[in-house]
Legacy VTK file of the C-alpha trace (Angstrom):
# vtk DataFile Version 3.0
C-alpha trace
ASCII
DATASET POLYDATA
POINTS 431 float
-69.191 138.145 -27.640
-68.708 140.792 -24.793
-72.077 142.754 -24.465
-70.340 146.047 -23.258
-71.715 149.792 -23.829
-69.123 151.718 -22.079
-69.277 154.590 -19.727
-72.303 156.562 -20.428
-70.258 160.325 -20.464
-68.323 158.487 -22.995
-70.969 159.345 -25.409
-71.978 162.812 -24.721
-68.462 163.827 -24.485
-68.457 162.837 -28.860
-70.521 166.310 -28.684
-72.109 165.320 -31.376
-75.914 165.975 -31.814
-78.123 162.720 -31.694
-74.897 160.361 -30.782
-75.422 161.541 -27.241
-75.940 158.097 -24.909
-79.241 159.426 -23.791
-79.834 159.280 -28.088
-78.255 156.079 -28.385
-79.968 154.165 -25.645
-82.841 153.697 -27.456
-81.135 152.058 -30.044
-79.270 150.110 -27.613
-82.133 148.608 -26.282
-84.436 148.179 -30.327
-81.275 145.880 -30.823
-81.455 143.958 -27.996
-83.189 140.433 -26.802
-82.401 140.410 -23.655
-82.531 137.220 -21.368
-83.408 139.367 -18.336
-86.119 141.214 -19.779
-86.721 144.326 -20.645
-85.923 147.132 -18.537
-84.979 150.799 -18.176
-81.621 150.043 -19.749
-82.514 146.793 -21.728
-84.810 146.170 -24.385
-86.430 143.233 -25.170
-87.940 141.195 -28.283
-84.935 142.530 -30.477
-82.866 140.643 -33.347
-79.860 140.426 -30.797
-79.691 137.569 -28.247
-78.146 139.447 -25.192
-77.548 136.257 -22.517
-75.693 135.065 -19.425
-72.779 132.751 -19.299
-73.285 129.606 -19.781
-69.882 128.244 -18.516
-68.672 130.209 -15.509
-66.048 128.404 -14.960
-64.203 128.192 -10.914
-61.416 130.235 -11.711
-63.335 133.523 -13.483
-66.077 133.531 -10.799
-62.651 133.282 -7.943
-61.732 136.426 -9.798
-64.281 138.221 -8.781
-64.526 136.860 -5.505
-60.666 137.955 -5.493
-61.324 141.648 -6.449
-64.283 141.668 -3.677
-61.780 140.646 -1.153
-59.690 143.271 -2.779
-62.382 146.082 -1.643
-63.933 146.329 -5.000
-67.824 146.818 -5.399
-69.653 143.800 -6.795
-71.640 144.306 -10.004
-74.024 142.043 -12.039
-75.135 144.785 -14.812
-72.354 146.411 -16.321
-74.929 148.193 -19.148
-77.062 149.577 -16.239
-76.869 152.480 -13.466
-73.342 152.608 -12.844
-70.402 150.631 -14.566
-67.651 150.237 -12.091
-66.819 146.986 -10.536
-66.488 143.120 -11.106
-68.747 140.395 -12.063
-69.868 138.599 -15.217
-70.010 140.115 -18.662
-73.364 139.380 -20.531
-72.567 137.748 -23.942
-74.304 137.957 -27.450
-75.063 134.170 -27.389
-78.267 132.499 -27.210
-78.485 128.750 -25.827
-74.917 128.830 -25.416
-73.969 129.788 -28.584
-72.557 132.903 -30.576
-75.597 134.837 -32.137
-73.457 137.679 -34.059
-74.825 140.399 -36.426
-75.040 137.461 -39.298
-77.508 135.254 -37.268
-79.301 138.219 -35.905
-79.463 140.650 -38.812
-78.164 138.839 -42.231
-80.002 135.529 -41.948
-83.315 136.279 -41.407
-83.342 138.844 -44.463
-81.906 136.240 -47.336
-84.866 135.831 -48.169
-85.596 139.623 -49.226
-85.775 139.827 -53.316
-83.747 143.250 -52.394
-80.760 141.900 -50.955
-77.740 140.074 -53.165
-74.674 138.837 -51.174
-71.972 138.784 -53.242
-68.715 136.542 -52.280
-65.455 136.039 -53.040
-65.694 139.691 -54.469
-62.897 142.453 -53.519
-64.312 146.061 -54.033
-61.012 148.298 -54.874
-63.037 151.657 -55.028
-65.965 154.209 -54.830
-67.178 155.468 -58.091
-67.390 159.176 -57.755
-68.629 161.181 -60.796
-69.473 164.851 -60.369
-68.887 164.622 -57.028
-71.427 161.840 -56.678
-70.940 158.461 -55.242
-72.585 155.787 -58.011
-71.626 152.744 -57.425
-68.484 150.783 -56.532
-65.764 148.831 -58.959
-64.210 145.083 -57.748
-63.015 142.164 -58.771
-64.443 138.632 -58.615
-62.067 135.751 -59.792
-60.233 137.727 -61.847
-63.133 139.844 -63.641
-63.719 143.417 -62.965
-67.711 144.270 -61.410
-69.294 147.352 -61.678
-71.686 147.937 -59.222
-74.106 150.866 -59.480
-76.294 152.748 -57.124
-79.263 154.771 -57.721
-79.463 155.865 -54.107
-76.565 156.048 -52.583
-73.430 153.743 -51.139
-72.900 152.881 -47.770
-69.340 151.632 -46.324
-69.207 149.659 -43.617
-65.463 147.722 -43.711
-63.864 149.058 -40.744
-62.131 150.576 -39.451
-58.644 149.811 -41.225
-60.583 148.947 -44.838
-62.898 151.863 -44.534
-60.151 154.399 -44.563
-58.282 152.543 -47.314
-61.359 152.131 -49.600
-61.769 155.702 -49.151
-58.170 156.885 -50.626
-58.142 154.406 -52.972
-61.474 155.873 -54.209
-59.440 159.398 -54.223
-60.706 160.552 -50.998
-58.332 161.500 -48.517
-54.589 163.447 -47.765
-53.777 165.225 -51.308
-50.117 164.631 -50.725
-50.563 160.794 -50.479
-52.881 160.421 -53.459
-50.461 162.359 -55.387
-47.783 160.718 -54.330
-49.356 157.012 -55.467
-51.045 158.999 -58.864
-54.342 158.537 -57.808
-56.880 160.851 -58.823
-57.584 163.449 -56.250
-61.182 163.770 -55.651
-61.667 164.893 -52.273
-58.290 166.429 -50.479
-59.616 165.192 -47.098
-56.092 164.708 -44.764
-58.445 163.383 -41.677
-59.192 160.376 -43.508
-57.486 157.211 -42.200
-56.338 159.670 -38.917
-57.438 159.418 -35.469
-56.940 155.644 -35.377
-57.698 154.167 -31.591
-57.313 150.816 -29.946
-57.489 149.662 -26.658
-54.296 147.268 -25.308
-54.283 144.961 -22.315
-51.342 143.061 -20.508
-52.248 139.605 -18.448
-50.928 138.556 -16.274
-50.520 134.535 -16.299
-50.729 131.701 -13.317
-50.256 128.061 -14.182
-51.796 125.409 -11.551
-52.193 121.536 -11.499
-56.457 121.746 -11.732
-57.643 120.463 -14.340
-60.621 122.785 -15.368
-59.301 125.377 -17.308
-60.196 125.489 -20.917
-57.975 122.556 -22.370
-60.150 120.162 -20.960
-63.191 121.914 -22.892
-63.273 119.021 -25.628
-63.445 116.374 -23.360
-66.741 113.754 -24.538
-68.559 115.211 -21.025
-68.082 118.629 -21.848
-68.970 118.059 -25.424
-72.438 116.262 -24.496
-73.138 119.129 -22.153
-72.593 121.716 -25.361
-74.241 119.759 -27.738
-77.401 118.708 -24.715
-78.008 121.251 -22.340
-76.324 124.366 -24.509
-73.791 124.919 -21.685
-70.184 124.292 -20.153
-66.786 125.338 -21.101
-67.587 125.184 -24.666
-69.796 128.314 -24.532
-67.060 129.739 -22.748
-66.249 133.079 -25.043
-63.055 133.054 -23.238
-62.851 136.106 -21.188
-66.059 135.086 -18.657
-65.623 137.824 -16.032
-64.386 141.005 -15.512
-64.787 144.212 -14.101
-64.097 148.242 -14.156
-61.951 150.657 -11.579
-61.213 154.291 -11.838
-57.562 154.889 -11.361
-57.751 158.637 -11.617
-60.791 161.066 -11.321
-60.840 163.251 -14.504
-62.224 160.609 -17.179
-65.798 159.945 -17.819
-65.956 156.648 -15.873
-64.014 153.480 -15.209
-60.573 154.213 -16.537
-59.393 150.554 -16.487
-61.254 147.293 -18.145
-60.438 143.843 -16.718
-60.653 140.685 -18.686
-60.449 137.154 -16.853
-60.016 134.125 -19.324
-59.988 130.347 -17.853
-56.954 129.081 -19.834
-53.166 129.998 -20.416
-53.400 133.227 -23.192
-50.525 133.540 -24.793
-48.942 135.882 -27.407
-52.421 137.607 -28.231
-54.431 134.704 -28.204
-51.924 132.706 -31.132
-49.871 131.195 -28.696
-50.463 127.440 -27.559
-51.279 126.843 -24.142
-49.166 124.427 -22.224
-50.276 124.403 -19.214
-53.471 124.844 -16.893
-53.790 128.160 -16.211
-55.722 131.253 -15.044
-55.200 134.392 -17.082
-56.696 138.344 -16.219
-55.779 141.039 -17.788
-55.837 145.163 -17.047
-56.415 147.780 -19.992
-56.894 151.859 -20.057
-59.695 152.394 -21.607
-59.165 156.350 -22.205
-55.834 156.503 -24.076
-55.076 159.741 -25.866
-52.311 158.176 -28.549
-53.412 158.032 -31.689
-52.149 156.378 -35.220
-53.327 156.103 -38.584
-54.590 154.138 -41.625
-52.475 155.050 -44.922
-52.265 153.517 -48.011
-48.894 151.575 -48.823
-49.578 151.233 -52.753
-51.717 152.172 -55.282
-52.699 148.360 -55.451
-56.037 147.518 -53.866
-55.149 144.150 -53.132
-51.896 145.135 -51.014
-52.965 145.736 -47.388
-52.871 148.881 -45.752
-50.364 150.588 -44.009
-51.643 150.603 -39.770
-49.952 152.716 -37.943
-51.327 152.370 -33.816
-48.510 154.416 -32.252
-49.020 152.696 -28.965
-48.352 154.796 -25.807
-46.990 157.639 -27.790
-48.552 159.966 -25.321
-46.738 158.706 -22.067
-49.866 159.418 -20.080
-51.267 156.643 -21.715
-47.977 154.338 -20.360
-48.347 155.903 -16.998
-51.919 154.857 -16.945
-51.263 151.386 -18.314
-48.977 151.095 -14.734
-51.512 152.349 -12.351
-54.012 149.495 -14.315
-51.408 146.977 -13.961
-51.176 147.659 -10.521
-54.617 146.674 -9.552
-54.142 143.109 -11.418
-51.325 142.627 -9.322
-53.282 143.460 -5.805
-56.681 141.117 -6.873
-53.788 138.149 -8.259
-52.613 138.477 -4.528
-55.670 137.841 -2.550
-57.011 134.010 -1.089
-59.713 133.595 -3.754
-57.481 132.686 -6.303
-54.548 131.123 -3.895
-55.473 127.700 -5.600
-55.226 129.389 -8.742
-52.030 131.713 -8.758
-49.118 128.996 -8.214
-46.829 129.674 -10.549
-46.342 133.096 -12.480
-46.374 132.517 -16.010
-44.059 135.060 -17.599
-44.657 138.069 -14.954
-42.730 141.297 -14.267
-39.116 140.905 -12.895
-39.837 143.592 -10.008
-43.063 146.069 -9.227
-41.078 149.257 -9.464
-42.750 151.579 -11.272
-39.541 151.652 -13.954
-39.821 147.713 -14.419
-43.482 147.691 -14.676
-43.114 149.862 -17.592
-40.544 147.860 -19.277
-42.847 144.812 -18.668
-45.778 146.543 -20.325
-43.516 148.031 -23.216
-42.811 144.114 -23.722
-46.198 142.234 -23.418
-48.668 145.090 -24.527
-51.366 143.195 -26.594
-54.223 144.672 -28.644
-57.878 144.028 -27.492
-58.748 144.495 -31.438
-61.113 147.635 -30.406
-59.641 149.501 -33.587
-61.823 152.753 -34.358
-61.729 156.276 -35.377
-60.427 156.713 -38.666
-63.551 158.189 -40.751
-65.035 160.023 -37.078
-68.294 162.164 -36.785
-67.402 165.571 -36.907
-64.596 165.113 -39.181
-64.523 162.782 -42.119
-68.515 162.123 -41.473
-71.570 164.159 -40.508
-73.844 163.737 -38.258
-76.271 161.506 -41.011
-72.905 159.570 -41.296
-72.569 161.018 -44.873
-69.250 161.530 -46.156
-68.448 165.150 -46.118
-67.647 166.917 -49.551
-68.957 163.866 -51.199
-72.975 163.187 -52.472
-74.212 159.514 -52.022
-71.767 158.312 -49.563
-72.076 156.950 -46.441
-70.357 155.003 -43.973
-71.639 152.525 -41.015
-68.783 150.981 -38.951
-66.219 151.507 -36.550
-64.601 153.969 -37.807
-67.043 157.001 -37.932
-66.587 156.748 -33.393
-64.855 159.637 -32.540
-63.371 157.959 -29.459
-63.315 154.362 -28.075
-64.064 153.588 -24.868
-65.206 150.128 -24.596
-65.486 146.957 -26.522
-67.180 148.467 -29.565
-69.388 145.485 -30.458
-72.863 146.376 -28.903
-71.960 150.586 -29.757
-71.499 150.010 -33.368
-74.445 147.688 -33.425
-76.604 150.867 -31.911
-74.891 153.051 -34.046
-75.966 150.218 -37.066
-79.629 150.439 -35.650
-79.266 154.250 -35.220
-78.252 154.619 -39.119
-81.512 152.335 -40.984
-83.344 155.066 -39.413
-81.079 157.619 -41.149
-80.626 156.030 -44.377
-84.532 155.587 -44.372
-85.336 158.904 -43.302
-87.572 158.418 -40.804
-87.526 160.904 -37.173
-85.498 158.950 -34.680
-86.284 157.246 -31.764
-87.127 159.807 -28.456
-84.062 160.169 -26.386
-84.231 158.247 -23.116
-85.522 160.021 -20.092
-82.833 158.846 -17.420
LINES 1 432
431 0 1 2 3 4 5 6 7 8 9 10 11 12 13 14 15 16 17 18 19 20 21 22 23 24 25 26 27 28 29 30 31 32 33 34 35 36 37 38 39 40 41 42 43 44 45 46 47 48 49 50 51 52 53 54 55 56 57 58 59 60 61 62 63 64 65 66 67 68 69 70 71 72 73 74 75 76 77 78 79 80 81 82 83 84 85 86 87 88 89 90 91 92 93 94 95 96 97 98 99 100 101 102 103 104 105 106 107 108 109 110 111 112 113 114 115 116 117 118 119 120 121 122 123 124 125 126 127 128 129 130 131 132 133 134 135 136 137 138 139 140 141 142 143 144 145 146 147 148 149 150 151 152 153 154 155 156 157 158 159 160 161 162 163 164 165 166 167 168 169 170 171 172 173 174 175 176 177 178 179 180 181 182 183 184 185 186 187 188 189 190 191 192 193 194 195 196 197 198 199 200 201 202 203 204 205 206 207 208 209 210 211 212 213 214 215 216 217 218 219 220 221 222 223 224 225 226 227 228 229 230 231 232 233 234 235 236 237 238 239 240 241 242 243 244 245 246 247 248 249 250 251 252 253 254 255 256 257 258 259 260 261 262 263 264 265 266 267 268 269 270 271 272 273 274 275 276 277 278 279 280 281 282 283 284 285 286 287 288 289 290 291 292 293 294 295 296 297 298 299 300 301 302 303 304 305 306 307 308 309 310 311 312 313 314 315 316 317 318 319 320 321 322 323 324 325 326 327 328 329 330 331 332 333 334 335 336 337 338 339 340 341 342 343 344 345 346 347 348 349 350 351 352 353 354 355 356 357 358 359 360 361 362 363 364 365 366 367 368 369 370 371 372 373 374 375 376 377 378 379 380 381 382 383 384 385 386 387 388 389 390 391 392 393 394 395 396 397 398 399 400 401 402 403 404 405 406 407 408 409 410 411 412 413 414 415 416 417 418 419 420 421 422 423 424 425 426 427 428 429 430
């Protein structure tokens, strides 16, 4: 539910015409219903309820007190002027609530004679004849489904299923198709390559107040949700946050912060025990990169993900200097009420034990990306290169990631009706 654009040299440095952010902002703000109003970086009147928390819990608003006291710049607009330091994040939520893509795009156009949503269906390939994309092939409870298109077929299933629907279809690396005896009809070895992610480490304080999230359900707290469309059960979980250059040759804020009102453990699947504050520290600029391969000529069998975490020991290096600034804000009196007992925490703060810490406790922020990129696997229209009648509209066609991807690949989304419609694109902003 983060409402996050990322750094706005992030974009131009794609070098990609029309994807610059000067491009993109208008399609930022066409999306966008924002509760402040429209603005010279926010639009207003769009499908997508952009809000403020609703919950704000003590602890995530001591956090940023804490990184104040720390000598870090306050900041209530992270999508505006500049990006770098702490305050709230803006959520898509309206009323308290979650208002994804579904509410805000799907919903309101069931009731178009055009659209079909088909369920418990599992597309297994493109149809490519003469070098044309027609239509797709699935199954549905056991029965194969053709699907044909007179246009054209867009992809839009991420950025792990993207790159596997496109091998399976015979699109990608010749040597892997080969290998699994599928039909080679586009030797494209970029395909399922260039995989990014962003990872985060928290660090974890348990306390005897009795406000963090595992009081949420309590019948107050539920009357409040269910009432006045506030409390901790709006809460998306990571409330406040903020951004800090660590080094000077990126294109903004090098490290993310994440602040989360309850004990997060294990990624999220572990079971909190305890009342606790959590914050985490992530590079947002690695320069490792994996890949999405397929594992079996069976279209049911998942993909083989390859992240290759901190293979590039800048990226590790980076990760310390990050880690390092949790560490100062966890120390300061803001969040002395709050920072009791470490939860799990480095043995020492030498550079050589931070490392092994963060080699243990690295977690993904699920910002996956990359693997069908503009200027590579895509074109500039987002059309599949060496292939007619094939598009694709996710994650995956972002060259680089460099910030929560959810509002960027909603822009890029906006950004690619126009194309598929063919209709000139919005004027680039004037900033």
């Amino acid at each position: 539910m983060l409402y996050i654009r990322g750094a706005k040299k992030g974009y131009d440095a794609w070098n990609q015409p029309g994807w610059s952010y000067a491009e993109l902002l208008p399609y930022f703000k066409r999306a966008e219903d924002n509760e402040r109003g429209e603005s010279k970086y926010h639009g207003a009147g769009g499908p997508l309820a952009v809000s403020e928390s609703r919950s704000k819990n003590p602890m995530t608003a001591a956090f940023v007190e804490a990184a104040i006291e720390a000598g870090y710049a306050a900041n209530d607009d992270f999508n505006g002027e500049e990006q770098d330091g702490f305050g709230y994040y803006q959520l898509t939520q309206r009323n308290g609530r979650r208002w994804s893509t579904a509410v805000a795009y799907l919903h309101p156009a069931e009731p178009r004679p055009n659209l079909k949503v088909e369920t418990n269906l599992q597309v297994h390939r493109v149809l490519v004849e003469n070098g044309r994309a027609v239509g797709v092939v699935g199954r549905k409870f056991g029965e194969e489904v053709e699907i044909r298109a007179e246009r054209e077929v867009i992809l839009s299933a991420g950025a792990y299923n993207t790159p596997q629907l496109l091998q399976l279809s015979g699109i990608g690396p010749g040597w892997l198709l080969n290998a699994l005896n599928i039909p080679v009809v586009l030797d494209q070895p970029q395909v399922g390559q260039n995989l990014q992610d962003h990872t985060h480490v928290f660090l974890v304080f348990a306390h005897d107040e009795p406000i963090s999230l595992l009081s949420a359900g309590s019948p107050e707290n539920v009357r409040l949700f269910m009432e006045e469309g506030r409390g901790p059960l709006t809460s998306n979980i990571p409330e406040s946050g903020g951004y800090v250059r660590t080094r000077e040759d990126t294109y903004g804020p090098d490290t993310q912060f994440h602040c989360a009102p309850v004990m997060f453990k294990d990624g999220g699947l572990g079971i909190p025990d305890a009342h606790a504050i959590s914050f985490s520290s992530g590079y947002l600029f690695p320069e490792s990169r994996g890949m999405v391969t397929l594992g079996s000529e069976d279209p049911t069998a998942k993909p083989r993900i390859q992240h290759n975490y901190f293979a590039e020991p800048g990226d590790l290096d980076a990760a310390v200097e990050s880690f390092k600034v949790n560490l100062e804000i966890s120390r300061q009196k803001a969040l002395s009420q709050f920072t009791t007992t470490a939860v799990g925490g480095p043995e020492g703060e030498s550079d050589a034990e931070l490392r092994e810490h963060i080699r243990r406790n690295t977690q993904t922020l699920y910002h996956a990306a990359g693997t069908a990129a503009i200027g590579s696997v895509v074109d500039t229209d987002l059309k599949v290169i060496g292939v007619d009648g094939l598009r694709v509209v996710d994650a995956s066609v972002i060259p680089t990631v460099f910030c929560n991807p959810n509002a960027p690949i909603i822009a890029i989304a906006e950004k690619a009706a126009d194309l598929i419609k063919g209709v000139t694109p919005l004027p680039a902003a004037e900033l």
